[in-house]
C-alpha positions in Angstrom: 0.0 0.0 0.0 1.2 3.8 -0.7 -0.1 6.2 1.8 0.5 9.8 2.7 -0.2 11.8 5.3 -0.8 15.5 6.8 -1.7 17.2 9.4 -2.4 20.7 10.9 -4.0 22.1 14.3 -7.5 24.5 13.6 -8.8 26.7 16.8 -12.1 25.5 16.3 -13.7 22.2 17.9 -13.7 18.7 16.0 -17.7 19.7 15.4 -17.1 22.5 13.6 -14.0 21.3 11.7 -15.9 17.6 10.9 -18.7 20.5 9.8 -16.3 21.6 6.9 -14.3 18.7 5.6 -17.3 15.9 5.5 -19.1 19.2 3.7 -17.6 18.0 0.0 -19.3 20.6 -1.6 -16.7 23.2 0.0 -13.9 21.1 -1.1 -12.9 23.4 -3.8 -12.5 26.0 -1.9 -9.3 24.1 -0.3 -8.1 21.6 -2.6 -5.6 22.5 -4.9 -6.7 19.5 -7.4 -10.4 18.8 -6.6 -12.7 22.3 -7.7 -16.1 21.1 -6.6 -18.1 18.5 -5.2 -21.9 17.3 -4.9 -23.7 14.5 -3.8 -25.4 12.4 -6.1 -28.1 9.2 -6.1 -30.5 10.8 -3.4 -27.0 11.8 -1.0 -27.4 14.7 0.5 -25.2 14.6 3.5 -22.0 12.7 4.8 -23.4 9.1 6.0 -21.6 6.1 5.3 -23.0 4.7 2.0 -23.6 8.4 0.7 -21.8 8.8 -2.9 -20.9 12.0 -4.3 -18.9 13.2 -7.5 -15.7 15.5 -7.2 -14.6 17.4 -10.7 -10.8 17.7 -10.8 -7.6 18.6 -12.3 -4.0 19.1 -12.4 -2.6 22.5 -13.3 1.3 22.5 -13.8 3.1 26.0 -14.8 -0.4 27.4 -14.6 -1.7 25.1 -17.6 -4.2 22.7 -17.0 -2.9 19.4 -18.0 -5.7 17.3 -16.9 -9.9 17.4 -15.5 -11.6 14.8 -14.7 -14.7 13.5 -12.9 -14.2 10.6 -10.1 -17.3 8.7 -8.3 -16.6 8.5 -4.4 -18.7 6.3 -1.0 -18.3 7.4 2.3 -16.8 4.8 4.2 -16.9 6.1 7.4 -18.6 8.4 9.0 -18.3 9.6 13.2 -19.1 13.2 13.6 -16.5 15.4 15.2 -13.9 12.4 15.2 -14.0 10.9 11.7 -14.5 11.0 7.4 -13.3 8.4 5.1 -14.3 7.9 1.9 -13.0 5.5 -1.6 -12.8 7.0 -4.4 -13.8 5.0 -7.7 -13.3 1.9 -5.4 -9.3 2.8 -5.6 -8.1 5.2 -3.8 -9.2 5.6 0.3 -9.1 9.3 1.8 -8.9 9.9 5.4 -9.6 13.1 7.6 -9.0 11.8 11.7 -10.0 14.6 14.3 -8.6 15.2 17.6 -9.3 17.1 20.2 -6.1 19.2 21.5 -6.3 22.3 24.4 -9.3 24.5 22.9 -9.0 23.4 18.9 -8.4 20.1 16.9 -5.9 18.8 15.2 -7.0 17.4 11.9 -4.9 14.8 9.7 -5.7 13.7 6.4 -4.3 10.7 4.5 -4.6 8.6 1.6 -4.0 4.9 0.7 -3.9 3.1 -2.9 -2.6 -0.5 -3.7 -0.2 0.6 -6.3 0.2 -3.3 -6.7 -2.9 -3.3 -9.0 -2.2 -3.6 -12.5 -0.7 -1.0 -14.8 -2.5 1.7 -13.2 -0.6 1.3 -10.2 2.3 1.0 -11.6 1.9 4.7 -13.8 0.4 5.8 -10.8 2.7 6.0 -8.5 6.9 4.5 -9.9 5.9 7.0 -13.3 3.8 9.9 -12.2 5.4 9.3 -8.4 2.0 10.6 -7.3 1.4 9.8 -3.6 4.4 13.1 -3.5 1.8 15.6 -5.3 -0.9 13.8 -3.2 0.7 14.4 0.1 1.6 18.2 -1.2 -1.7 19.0 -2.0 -2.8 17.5 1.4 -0.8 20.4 3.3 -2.1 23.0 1.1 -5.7 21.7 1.8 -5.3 21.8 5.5 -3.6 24.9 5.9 -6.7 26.8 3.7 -9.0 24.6 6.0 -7.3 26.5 8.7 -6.9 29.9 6.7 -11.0 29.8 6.1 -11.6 28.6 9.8 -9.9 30.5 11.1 -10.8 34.2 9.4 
């Protein structure tokens, strides 16, 4: 498995910060490669089961090199604590919330099985992925904390 991880402390409660990342249709407001999100099939809220589409892309030297569209399920689902969810049954993303002194410290992390075929194999030994995954993680949480926070 390839996994990545990052993490950043908010001065706000695990309530209100659960409140924003299980929200996917603020995503884009964070992300540096997803640009919106919305639930689909009946969804309309983070439950485990829920689906919901996320419309991305990759900008390198400020031209956009890539957009697409992935399907995701909400895996798991504990208000204030946790949000997981697979993304076109490949790739698992991971928000963790803990409580610390009056605010929360929030990581996020990803998994793949880069194992799998020759997707896994471009994935990750070509593109080396799981680096610009983990990136883009930081930049997510600290405008998590920037829009929190303001």
């Amino acid at each position: 498995m390839v996994t990545g991880t990052a993490s950043v402390t908010i001065d706000r409660s695990p309530m209100e910060v659960f409140a924003a990342v299980s929200d996917i249709t603020r995503t884009g407001e964070w992300s540096p490669e997803c640009t919106a999100g919305r639930w689909v099939g009946g969804a309309t809220g983070p439950v485990v089961g829920a689906k919901f589409e996320g419309d991305n892309k990759v900008v390198v030297a400020g031209i956009t090199m890539k957009k697409w569209t992935t399907t995701s399920e909400v895996t798991a689902c504990v208000p204030g604590e946790l949000f997981e969810f697979v993304v076109e049954g490949y790739t698992t993303w991971r928000y963790e919330l803990a409580p610390v002194g009056t605010g929360t410290t929030v990581t996020e992390s990803f998994s793949f099985d880069a194992s799998k075929g020759l997707q896994g194999f471009i994935y990750e030994k070509v593109l080396r992925r799981s680096r610009s995954m983990t990136k883009g993680m930081q930049r997510t949480l600290e405008r998590l904390k920037a829009s929190l926070s303001s």
